[in-house]
Z-matrix of the N, CA and C atoms (Angstrom, degrees):
N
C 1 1.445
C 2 1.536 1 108.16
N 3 1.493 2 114.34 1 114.32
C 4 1.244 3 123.95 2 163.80
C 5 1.653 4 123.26 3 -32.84
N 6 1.354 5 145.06 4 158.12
C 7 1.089 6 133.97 5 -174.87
C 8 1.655 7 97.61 6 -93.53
N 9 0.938 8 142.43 7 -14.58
C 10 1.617 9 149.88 8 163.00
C 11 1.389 10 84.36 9 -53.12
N 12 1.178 11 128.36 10 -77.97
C 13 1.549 12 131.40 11 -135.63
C 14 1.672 13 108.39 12 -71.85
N 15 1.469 14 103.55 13 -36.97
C 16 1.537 15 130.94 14 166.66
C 17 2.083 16 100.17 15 -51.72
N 18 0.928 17 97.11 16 -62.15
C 19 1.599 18 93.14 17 176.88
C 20 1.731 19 123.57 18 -53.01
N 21 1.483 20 88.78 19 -47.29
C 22 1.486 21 88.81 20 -172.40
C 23 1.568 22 108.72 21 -78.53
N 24 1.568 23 105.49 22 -15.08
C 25 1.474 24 94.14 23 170.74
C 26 1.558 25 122.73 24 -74.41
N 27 1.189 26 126.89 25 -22.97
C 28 1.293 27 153.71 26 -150.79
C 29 1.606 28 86.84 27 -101.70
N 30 1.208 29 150.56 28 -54.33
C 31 1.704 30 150.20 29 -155.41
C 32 2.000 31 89.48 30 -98.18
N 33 1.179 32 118.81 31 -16.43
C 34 1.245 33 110.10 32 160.71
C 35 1.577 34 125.11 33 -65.70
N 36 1.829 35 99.54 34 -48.86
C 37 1.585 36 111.64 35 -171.15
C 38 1.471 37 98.82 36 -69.16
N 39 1.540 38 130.98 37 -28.18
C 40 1.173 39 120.74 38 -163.89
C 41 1.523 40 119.19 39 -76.11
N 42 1.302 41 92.01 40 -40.18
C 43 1.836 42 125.11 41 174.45
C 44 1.587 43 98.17 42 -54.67
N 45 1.406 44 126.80 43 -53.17
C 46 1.567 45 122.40 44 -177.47
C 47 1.628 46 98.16 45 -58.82
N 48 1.924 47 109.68 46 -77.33
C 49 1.170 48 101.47 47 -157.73
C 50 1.993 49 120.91 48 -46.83
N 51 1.412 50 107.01 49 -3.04
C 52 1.444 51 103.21 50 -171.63
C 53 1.389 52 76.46 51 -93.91
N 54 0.966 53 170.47 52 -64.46
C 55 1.367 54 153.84 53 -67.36
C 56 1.571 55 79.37 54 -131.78
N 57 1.438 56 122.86 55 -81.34
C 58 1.708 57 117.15 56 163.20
C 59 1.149 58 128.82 57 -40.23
N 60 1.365 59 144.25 58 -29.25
C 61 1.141 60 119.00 59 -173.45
C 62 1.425 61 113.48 60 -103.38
N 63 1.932 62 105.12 61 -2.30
C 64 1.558 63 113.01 62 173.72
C 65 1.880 64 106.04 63 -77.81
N 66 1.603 65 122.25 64 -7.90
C 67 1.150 66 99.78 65 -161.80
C 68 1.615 67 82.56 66 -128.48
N 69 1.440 68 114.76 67 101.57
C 70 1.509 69 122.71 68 179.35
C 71 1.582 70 118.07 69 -85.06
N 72 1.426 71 112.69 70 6.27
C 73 1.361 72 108.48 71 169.95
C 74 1.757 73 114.19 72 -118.45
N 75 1.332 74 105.55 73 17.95
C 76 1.335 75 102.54 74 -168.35
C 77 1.672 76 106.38 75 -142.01
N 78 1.242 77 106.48 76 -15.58
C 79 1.684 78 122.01 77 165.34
C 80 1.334 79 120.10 78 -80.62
N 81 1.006 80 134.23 79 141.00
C 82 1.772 81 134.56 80 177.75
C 83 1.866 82 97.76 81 -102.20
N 84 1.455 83 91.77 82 169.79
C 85 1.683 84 92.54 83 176.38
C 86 1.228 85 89.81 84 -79.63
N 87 1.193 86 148.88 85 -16.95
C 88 1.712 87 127.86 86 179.66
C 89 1.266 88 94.01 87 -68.66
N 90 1.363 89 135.84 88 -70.71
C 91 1.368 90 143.55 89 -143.14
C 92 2.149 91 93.92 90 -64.48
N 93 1.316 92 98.17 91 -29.85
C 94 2.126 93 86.02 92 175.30
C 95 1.241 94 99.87 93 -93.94
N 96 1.679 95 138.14 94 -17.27
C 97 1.188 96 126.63 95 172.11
C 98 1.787 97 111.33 96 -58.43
N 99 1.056 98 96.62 97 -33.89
C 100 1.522 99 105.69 98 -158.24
C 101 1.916 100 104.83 99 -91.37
N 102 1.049 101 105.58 100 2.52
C 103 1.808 102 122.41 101 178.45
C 104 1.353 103 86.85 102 -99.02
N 105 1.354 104 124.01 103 -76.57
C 106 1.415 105 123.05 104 175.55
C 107 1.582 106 118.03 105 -6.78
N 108 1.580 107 102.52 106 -67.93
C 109 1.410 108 128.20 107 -158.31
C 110 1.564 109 91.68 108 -80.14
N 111 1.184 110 140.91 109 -32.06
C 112 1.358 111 115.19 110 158.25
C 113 1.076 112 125.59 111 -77.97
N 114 1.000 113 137.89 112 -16.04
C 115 1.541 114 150.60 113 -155.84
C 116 1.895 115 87.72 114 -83.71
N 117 1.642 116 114.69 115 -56.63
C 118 0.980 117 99.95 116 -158.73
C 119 1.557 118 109.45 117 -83.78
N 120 1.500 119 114.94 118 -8.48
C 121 1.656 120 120.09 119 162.03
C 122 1.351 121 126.82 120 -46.46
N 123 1.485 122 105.69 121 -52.89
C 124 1.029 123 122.27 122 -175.43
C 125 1.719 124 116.49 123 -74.91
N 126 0.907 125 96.66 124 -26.91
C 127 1.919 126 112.83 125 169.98
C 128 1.529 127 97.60 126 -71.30
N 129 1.118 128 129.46 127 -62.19
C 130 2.161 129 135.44 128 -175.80
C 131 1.274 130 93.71 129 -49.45
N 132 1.100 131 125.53 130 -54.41
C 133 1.887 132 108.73 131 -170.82
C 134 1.516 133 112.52 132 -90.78
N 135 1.284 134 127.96 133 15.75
C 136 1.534 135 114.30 134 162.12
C 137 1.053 136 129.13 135 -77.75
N 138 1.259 137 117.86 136 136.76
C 139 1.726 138 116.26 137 -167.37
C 140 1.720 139 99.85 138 -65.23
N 141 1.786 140 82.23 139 158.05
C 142 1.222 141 91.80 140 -176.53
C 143 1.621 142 136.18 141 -79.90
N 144 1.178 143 116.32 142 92.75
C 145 1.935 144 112.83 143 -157.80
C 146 1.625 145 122.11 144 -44.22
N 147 1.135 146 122.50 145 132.35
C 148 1.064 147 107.36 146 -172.37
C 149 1.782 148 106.36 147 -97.58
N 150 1.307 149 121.07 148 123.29
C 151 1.691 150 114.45 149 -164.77
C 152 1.791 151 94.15 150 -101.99
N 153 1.234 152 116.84 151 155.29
C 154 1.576 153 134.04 152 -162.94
C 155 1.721 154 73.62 153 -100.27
N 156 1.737 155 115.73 154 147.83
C 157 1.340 156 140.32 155 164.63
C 158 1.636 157 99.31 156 -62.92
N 159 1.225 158 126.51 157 123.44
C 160 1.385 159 129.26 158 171.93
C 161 1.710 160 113.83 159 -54.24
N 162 1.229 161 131.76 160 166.06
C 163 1.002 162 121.47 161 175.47
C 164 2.128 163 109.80 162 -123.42
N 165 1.088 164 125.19 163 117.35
C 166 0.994 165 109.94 164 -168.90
C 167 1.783 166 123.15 165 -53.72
N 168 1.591 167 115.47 166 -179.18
C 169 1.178 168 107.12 167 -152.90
C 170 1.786 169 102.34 168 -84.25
N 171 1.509 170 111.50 169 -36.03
C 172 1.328 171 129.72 170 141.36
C 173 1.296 172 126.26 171 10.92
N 174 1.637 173 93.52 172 -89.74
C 175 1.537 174 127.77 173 178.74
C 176 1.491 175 112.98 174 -38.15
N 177 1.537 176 103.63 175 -61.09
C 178 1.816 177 128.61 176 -156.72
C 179 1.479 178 90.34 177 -67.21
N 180 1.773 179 119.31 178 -51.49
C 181 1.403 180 118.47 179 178.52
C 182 1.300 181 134.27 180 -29.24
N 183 1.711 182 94.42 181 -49.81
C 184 1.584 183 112.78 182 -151.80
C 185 1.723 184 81.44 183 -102.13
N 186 1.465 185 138.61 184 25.21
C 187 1.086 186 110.34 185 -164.21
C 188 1.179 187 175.20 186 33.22
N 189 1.674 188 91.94 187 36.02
C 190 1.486 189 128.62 188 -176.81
C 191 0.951 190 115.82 189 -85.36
């Protein structure tokens, strides 16, 4: 899975679970269990980001 496809799957699960757990008279606990359970699917298969080491505030000053 492309990282495009990874996103848009992931802004889907988020879009449901808000969508259920914003409407508390019309959602069942299955229907937010089951937002949950994608939400956290879709989180297990995202690649893994790679983050740059911060540089302190120090460092950047003195132009290091």
């Amino acid at each position: 899975m492309t990282p495009e496809e990874q996103i848009v799957k992931m802004k889907k699960a988020i879009t449901q679970a808000v969508k259920v757990m914003g409407d508390r008279f019309g959602s069942t606990e299955e229907d937010v269990a089951k937002a949950i359970d994608e939400l956290k699917a879709s989180m297990q298969t995202a690649p893994a980001a790679v983050v740059p080491p911060l540089q302190s505030a120090a460092a950047v000053s003195a132009g290091v």
